[in-house]
Phi, psi and omega in degrees: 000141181284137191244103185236120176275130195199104135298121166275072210254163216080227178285212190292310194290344192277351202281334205044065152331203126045007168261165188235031172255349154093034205234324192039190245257335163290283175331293162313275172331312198260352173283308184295002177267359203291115166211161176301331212265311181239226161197119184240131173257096205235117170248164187260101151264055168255122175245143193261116178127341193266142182291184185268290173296341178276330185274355160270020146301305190267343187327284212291334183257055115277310171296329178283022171227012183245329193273181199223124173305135171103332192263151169263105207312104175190155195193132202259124182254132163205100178233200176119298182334293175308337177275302179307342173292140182254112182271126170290143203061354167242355152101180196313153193273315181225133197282116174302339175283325157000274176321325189287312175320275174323318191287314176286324183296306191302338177289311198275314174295320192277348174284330180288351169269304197241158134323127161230146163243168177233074178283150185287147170311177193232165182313137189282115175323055201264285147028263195302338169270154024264153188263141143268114171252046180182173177255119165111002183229119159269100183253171141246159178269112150240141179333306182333271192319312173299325184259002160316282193305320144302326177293279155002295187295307161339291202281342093009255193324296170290329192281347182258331169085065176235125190310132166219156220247132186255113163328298213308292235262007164274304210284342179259007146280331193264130180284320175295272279254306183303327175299301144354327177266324181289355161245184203070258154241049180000053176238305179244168194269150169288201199289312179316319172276359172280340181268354162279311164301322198286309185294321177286332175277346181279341200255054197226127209312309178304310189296337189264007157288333194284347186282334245217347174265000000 
């Protein structure tokens, strides 16, 4: 029996922050792969709050201790959101070529290991901001800077020859999914727009090839 394993690394949005069925967007997406025929094993390597250099610290030893020699190994990446937050009075948390830099080494190590995918960040709270997602911490959002920073990341993706499946541009069209971040912990979108991210990555050609090998 196929013992297939996927890790699942990055922020807050891989963690499902804000739903409140507690599943986010991963939880969902791996309940419909769910079959008898294999074994799928899916861990949440989401922190809520973290940068692009900081989850490329941590990837390879949180992922080497969940995979298995023998086993079939691959691991789905989604950051960014956290670079682009501006903390008040001390300016954007990570400087975009930073991010580009960081995003491509972390894209290239962990491909050179594992299948990988890549999903985008997703539309940026800006409705709600600015936010405390902490006591002593003020951050704001802006669209701008999120869908800069998905281009960037796109062209990254194709210069790696790595899939990468882009958020921005369904999602910042669709009205429920914007509406979905001003509910909840008006930080993250609830569990609807966590059930909106899940149909675009099952119905995204790369994930459902991994089903198919």
């Amino acid at each position: 029996m196929r013992d297939l394993r996927i890790c699942f690394v990055g922020d807050s949005y891989i963690n499902g922050t804000g739903d409140e069925r507690c599943l986010g967007w991963i939880g969902r997406l791996c309940e419909r792969r769910f079959a008898w025929d294999y074994r799928l094993s899916f861990y949440d390597l989401g922190i809520r709050g973290e940068t692009t250099p900081e989850i490329r610290l941590r990837w390879k030893q949180e992922s080497d201790v969940r995979f298995q020699e023998g086993a079939d190994n691959r691991v789905v990446l989604q950051f960014g959101m956290n670079d682009i937050a501006e903390v008040t009075d001390k300016g954007r948390q990570v400087e975009e070529d930073v991010s580009i830099s960081e995003a491509e080494a972390l894209v290239s190590e962990v491909s050179a290991l594992y299948p990988t995918l890549w999903v985008g960040l997703p539309p940026a709270n800006e409705a709600c901001s600015p936010m405390q997602p902490s006591e002593g911490l003020e951050v704001s959002f802006t669209q701008r800077r999120g869908q800069e920073l998905n281009e960037r990341f796109k062209a990254v993706a194709e210069a790696l020859s790595i899939p990468y499946l882009d958020l921005q541009t369904p999602l910042l069209a669709n009205r429920d999914y914007m509406s979905s971040l001003t509910r909840g912990d008006k930080m993250h979108c609830d569990g609807t727009g966590y059930a909106m991210i899940a149909n675009l990555v099952d119905n995204w050609s790369a994930w459902d090839a991994w089903f198919k090998d």
